[in-house]
N, C-alpha and C positions, 0 to 999 in steps of 0.2 A: 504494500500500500504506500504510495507516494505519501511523504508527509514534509513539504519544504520546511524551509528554514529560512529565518527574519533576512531580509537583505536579500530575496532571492529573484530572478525574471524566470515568470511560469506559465502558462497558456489557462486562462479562465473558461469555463462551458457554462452553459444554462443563463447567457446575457441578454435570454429575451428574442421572440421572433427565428427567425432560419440563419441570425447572428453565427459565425464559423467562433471555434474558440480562439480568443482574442489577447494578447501579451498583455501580459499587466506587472505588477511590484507588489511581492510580499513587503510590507512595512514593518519595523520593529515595534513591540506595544510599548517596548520602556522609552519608546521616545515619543507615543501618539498624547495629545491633550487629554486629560481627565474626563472631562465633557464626551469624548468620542468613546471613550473606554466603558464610561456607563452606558451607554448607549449599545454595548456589545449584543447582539441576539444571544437568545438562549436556544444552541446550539454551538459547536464544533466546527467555528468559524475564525477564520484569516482577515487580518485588514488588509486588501489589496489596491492597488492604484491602478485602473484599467487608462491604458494609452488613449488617449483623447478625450477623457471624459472629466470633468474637476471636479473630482468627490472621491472619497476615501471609502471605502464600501467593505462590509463582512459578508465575504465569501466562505459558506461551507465547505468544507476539505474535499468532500468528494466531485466536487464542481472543477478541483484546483488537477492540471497536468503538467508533465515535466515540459518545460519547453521546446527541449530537443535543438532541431534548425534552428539558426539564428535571422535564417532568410526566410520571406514568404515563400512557401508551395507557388511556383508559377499557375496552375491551374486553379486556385485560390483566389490568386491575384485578378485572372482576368473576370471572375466571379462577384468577385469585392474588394472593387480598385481601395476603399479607405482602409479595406485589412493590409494592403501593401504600404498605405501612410504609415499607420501605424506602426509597424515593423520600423520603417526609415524612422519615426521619430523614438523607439525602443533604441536604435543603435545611439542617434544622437545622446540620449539619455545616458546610456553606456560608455560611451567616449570621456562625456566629462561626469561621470561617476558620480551622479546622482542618487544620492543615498534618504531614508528617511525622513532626515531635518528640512531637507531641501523640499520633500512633496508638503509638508506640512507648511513650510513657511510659502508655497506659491499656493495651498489652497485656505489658509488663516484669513486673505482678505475677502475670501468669498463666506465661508464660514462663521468668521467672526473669531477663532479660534487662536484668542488672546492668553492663555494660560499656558504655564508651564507646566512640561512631560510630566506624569505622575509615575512611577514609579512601580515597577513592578508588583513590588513587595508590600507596597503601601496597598494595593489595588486587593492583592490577596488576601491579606490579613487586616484589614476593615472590617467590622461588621456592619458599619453603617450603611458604608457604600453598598454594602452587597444587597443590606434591604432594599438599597434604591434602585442595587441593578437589577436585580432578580426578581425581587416579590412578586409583581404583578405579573412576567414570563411566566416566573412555576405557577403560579396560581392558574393563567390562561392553560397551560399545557397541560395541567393534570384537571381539569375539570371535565377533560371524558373518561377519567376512569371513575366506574360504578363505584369503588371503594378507596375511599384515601389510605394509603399505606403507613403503616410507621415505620420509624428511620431504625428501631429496633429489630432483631431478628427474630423477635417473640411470634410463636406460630397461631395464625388467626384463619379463617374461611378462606382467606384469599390465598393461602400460603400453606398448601398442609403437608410440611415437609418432618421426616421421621430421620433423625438423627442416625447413623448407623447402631445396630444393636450391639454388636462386639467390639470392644477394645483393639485400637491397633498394637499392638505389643509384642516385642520380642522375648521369650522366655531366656536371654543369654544375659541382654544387660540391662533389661526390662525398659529397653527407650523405642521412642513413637517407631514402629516398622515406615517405612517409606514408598515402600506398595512399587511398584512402576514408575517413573521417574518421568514427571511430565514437565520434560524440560526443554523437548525439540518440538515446540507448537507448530514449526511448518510440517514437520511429520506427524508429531502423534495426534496434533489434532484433528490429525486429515483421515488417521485410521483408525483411531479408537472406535471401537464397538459396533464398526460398519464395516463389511466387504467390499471394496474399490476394484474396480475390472473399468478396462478401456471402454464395455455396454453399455456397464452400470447405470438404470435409472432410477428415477425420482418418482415419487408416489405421490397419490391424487387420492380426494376423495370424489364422492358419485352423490347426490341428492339420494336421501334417504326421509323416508316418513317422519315427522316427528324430533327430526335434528336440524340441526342450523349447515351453512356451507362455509365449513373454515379454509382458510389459507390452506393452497391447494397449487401444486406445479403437474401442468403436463411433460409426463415420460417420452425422452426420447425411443425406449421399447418398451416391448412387453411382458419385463420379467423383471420382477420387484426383489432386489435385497435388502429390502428396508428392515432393520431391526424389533423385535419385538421389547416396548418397554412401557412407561407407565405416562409417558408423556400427556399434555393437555388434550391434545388433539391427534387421536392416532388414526392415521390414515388405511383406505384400502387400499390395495394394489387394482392397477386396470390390466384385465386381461384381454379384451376386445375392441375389434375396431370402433364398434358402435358406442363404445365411452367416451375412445377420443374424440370423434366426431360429436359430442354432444359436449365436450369443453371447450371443443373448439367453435363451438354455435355460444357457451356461455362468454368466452371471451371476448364475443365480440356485441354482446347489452351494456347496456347501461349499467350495472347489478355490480360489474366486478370491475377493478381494475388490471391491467398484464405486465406483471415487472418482468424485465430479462432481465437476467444476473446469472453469472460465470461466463465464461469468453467463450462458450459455447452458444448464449444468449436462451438460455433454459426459463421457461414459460411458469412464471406463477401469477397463481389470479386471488386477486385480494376482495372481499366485499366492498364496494363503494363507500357503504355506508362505515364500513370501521376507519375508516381515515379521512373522510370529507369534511371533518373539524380540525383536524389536528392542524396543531399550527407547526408541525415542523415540514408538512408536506402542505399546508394551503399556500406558501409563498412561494414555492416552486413549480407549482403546476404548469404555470404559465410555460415554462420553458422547459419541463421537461414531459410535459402531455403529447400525444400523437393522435391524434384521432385514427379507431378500424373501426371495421363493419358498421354494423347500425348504430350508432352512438354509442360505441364501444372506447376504449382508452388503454392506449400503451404507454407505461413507465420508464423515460430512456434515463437514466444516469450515467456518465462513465464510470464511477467509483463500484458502481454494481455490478461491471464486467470483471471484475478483482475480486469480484465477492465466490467464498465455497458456498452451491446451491445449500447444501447441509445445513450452511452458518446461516440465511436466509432463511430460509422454511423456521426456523428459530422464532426470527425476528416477524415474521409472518405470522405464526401461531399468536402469537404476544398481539398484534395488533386487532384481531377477531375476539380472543378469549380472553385477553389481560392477562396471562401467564406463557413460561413456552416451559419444553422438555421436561423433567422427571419431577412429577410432583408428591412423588415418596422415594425413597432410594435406603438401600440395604448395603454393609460393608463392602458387597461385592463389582456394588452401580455407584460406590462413591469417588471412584478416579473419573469413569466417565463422567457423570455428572459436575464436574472439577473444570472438566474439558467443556462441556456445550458453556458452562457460566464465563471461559474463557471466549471461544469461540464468538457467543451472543454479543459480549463486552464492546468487540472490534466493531460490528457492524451496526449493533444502535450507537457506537460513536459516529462513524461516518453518514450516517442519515440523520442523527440531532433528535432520536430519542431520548430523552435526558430521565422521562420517569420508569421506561425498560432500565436504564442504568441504575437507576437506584432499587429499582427490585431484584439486578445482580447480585448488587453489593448484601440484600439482606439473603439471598439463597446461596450465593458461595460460603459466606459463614457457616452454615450446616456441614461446610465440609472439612472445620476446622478438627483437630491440627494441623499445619501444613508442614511437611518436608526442608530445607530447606530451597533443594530445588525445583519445589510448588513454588514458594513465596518470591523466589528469586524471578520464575516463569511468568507468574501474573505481575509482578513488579516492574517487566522489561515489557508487557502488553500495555498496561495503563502508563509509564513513564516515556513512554514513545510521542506523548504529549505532553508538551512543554505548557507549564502552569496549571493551572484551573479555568478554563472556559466554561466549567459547570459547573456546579456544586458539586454534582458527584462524581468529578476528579480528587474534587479535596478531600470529598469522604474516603475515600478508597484510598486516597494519599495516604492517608490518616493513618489509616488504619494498619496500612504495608510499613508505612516505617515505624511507628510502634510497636510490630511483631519483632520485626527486624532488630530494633534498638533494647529489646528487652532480651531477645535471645544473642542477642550481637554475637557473646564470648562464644557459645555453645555450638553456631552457627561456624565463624571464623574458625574453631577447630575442627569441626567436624571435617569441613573442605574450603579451604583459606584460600584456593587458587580461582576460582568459581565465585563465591564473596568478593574478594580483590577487584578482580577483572569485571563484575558490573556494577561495581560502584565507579570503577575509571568509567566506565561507557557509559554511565549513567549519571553527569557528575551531581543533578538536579536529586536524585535520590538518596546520594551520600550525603548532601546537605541534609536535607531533613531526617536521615539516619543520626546525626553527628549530632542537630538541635533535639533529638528526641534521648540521645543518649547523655545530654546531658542536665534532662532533667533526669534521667535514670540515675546517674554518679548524685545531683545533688540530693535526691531523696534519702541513698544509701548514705552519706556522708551526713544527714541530719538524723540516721538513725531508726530509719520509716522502713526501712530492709528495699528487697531491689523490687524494680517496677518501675513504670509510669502511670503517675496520677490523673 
């Protein structure tokens, strides 16, 4: 998943109209006005500076692509003579090394944008500011779910999750077993607890008497390896022509929406009605809706041709049923289950589900204690974003360097070379490792024993 970096030139999608993607400027936030910052969407969003246009805009990640050429596509060009402007005023921009201070000081007299930079750290650790940025976002975002969640892992109706029964234990030195090591996420989480074949498809349901039509992908064939488990919404397998033929009649009403996602462009159909409020897809529409069939609707995103269909159908379930995968799980489904709360993490980031994220953060807990290289594997999935653009970065933040900083010692010896090496790559984690650890040292040093308070 592309995820630029402040100071960067990267090609923008979804600018509105049959607009091609267009050059723009990742901006740094430690040097954008305060005013602009509050102003952040609530979503998983870039300040970008789109070439010709004077405004500073939050662009979602999955809209953002790598630049690549530094020239226009000549057949682009002869398509959308100003996308060839553009490009010649990128280079100019480029030449004399036009950095953030400079789009802020040419667009302040339009703006008004009299204030100085705020400060990363200030932005983060406010509360004030946060009610100001936030409140009314979460408020609007979560007012389609039937039940407000709490921020605690306490299990309620909405959440009927069953602790493993057995203790992970070794009978040698009676410390936590570490099960499978789910620490290669580009592998294990592509294989855990599914059979992957070059055939492999996807599973669909079929209109049934008396149920609802949840999130639903038509199969590229006819022979389902989809796993048997306890998930929200578990699907049938289609064995006949006459299924597809009849998803492919629903795909194209009014009733559903058609996301493509994997670079295969793998067919899922959403109910309309579960996402025709949500505001993290009502301000995209525009740009990335397609009109089929009879008043039908295709979902194009670039970010969703990155996406594993698996990881997907996740985030699909979630928006039909307000839950996704295993809503009980036994010591034997708790690595998998470890993996989909991974898995789900990445992709309601990249779409700007912000209240899927927080119902991660309260269903991964179920599967604590972690390893440490569990904690180490989810700590390099959510530190791959820099700061907090949501609340539930911080939460999660939170809560990984507090594990981290109380097991520090236990952690460093068990395997010191693994520790080391992602707090170097990670240097934003080692910070708040080293501030978490030292409230841990002050506590033990006033005699409170070890912990953070």
């Amino acid at each position: 998943m592309f995820r630029p970096g402040p100071e960067t030139w990267v090609l923008v999608c979804g600018t509105g109209g049959n607009r091609p993607p267009w050059p723009g400027y990742v901006c740094n936030q430690r040097e954008l006005p305060g005013n602009l910052l509050i102003d952040r969407p609530i979503s998983y969003s870039l300040p970008v500076v789109l070439i010709g246009e004077r405004n500073i805009q939050w662009v979602m990640i999955g809209n953002i692509l790598e630049l690549g050429e530094i020239f226009c596509p000549e057949e682009r060009a002869k398509l959308h003579p100003q996308l060839s402007e553009a490009y010649t005023r990128m280079h100019e921009a480029m030449q004399k090394g036009h950095d953030t201070r400079h789009w802020v000081q040419e667009m302040g007299s339009i703006w008004g944008l009299r204030e100085s930079p705020m400060k990363i750290s200030e932005l983060d650790f406010d509360p004030d500011l946060d009610d100001l940025a936030f409140k009314q976002a979460i408020a609007a975002s979560l007012a389609d779910v039937p039940k407000k969640r709490s921020s605690s892992p306490s299990i309620d109706g909405d959440l009927e999750l069953a602790r493993p029964k057995k203790p992970r234990l070794t009978t040698q030195n009676n410390s936590l077993n570490k099960g499978p090591p789910v620490w290669s996420f580009a592998q294990s989480l592509c294989t855990r607890g599914e059979e992957r074949t070059g055939n492999t498809t996807t599973s669909t349901l079929s209109p049934e008497a008396g149920s609802s039509l949840l999130a639903q992908n038509i199969p590229i064939s006819k022979k389902s390896h989809q796993p048997v488990d306890d998930s929200a919404s578990h699907p049938d397998s289609v064995d006949n022509e006459s299924d597809l033929d009849e998803l492919s009649e629903l795909a194209q009403t009014g009733s559903f929406i058609e996301f493509l996602v994997g670079p295969d462009s793998e067919k899922f159909l959403v109910p309309y009605k579960a996402i025709k409020d949500r505001p993290h897809f009502k301000h995209h529409f525009g740009a990335c809706l397609t009109p089929v069939g009879r008043g039908g609707w295709k979902f194009s995103k670039p970010s969703l041709s990155r996406v594993e269909p698996r990881a997907f159908k996740l985030v699909a379930n979630y928006l039909e049923s307000g839950t996704f995968g295993f809503t009980a799980f036994d010591a034997d489904q708790r690595d998998e289950f470890f993996a989909q709360c991974c898995e789900a993490w990445e992709v309601a980031q990249d779409i700007g589900l912000d209240d899927m994220m927080e119902l991660i953060i309260e269903k991964i807990q179920f599967t604590e204690p972690w390893s440490i290289e569990e904690t180490l594997a989810l700590s390099c999935v959510v530190y791959q974003t820099e700061g907090t653009p949501l609340p539930a970065h911080r939460t999660l933040k939170e809560l990984l360097s507090h594990r981290l900083a109380r097991n520090y010692w236990g952690f460093l010896d068990e395997n010191p070379s693994l520790m080391i090496e992602k707090m170097r790559e990670y240097p934003e984690l080692d910070a708040d490792v080293m501030k978490k650890r030292l409230q841990v040292m002050a506590s033990e040093v006033e005699g409170d024993g070890p912990g953070v308070k």
